[in-house]
C-alpha positions as CSV (number, residue, x, y, z in Angstrom):
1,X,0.0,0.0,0.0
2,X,0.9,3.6,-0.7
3,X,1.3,6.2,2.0
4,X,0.1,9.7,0.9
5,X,2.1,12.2,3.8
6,X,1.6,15.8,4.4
7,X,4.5,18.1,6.0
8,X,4.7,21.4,6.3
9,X,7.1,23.9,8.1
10,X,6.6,26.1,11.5
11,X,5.6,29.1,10.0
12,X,3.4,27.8,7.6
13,X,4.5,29.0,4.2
14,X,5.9,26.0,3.0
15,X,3.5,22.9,2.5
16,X,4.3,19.5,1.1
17,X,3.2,15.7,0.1
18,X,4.8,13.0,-0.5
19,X,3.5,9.7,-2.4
20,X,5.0,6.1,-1.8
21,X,6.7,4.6,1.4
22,X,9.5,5.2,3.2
23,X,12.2,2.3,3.5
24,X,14.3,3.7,6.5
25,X,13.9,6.0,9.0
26,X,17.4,6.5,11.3
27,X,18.5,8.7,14.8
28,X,21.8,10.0,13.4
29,X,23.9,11.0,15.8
30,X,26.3,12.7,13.8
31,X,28.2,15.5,14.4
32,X,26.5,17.0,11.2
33,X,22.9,16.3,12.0
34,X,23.4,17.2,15.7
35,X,24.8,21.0,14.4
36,X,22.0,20.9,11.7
37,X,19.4,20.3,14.2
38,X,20.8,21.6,17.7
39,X,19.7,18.6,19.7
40,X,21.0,15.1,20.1
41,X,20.3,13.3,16.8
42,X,18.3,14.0,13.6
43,X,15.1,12.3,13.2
44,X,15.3,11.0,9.3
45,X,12.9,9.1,6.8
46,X,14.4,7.4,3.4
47,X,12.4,6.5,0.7
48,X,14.4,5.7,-3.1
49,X,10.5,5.6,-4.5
50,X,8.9,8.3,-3.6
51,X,7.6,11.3,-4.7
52,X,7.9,15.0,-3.5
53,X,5.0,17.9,-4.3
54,X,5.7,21.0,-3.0
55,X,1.7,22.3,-2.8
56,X,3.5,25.9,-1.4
57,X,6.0,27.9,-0.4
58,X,9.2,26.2,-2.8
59,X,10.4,29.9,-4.0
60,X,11.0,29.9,0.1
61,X,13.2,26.9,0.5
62,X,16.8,26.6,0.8
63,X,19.6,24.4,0.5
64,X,22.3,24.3,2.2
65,X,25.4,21.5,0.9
66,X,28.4,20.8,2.7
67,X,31.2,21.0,0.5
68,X,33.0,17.5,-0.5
69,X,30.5,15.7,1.3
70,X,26.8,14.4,0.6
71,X,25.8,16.4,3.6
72,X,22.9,18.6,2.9
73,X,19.8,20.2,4.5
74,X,16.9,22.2,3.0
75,X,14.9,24.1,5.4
76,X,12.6,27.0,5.3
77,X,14.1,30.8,4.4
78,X,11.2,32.1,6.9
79,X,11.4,30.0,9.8
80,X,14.3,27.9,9.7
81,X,12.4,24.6,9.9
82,X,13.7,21.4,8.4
83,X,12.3,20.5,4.9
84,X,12.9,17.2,2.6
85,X,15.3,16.9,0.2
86,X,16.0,15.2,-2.8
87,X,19.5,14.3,-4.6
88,X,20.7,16.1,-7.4
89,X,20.7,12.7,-9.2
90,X,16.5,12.0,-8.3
91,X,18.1,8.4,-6.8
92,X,16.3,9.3,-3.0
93,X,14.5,11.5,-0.6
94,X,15.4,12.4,2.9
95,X,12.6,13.8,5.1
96,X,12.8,14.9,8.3
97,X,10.5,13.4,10.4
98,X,9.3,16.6,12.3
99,X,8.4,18.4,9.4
100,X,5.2,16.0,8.9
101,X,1.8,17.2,10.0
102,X,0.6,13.2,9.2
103,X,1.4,10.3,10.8
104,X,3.7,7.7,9.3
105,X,3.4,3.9,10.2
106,X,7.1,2.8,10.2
107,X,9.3,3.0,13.7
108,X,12.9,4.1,13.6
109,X,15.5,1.4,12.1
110,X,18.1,2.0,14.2
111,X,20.2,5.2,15.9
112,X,23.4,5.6,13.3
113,X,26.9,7.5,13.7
114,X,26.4,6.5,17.7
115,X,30.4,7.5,18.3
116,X,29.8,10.6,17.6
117,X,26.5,10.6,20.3
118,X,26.7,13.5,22.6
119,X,28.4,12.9,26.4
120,X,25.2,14.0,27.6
121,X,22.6,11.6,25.9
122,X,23.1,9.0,27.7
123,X,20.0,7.2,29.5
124,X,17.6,10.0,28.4
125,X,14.7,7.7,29.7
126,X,15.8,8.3,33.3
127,X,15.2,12.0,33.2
128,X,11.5,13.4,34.4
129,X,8.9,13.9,31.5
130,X,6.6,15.7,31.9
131,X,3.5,16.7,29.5
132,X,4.1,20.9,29.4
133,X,6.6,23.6,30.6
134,X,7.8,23.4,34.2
135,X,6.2,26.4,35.9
């Protein structure tokens, strides 16, 4: 079956949806994707099948490429949110996981690049949660 996904950034000016599966979805714990992000790992979904339909806002997007590398991120010129991106070649899509507004069926595959984790995420599940802003 064919997952139809909708995404969209903070602000609101860009809108997406994407048509097909995804095939991996990884916690990468690089030092990359933890400066691209500013938290402990990047939450990303893979799919070499899909499609990408930017419904509005794609004038507003940016990418940004790391030189010499296949590091890239695309992200919103208003708001700074994460968007998907797709390789120069068309061989793959990488969407960030928070950027969707719909729910997607498949779990994280694994937590990748975990020598570069962090020193401070480290049994995360031991620290309180709680469901809003302490007071």
């Amino acid at each position: 079956m064919t997952d139809l996904t909708t995404g969209s950034c903070l602000c609101g000016a860009v809108e997406f949806q994407i048509s097909g599966d995804f095939e991996k979805f990884f916690l990468c714990h690089c030092s990359r994707c933890r400066k691209a992000t500013g938290s402990a790992h990047a939450a990303n979904l893979f799919s070499s099948t899909a499609t990408l339909t930017w419904l509005s806002g794609e004038d507003r997007i940016k990418t940004f490429k790391v030189a010499g590398t296949r590091f890239e991120k695309s992200f919103c010129m208003e708001c700074g949110s994460a968007l998907p991106g797709v390789r120069d070649n068309g061989a793959g899509m990488m969407v960030p996981a928070g950027s969707l507004d719909s729910s997607v069926s498949i779990r994280p595959n694994a937590h990748i690049f975990c020598e570069s984790r962090a020193d401070w995420d480290d049994h995360l599940e031991r620290v309180q949660q709680l469901d809003c802003r302490p007071g």
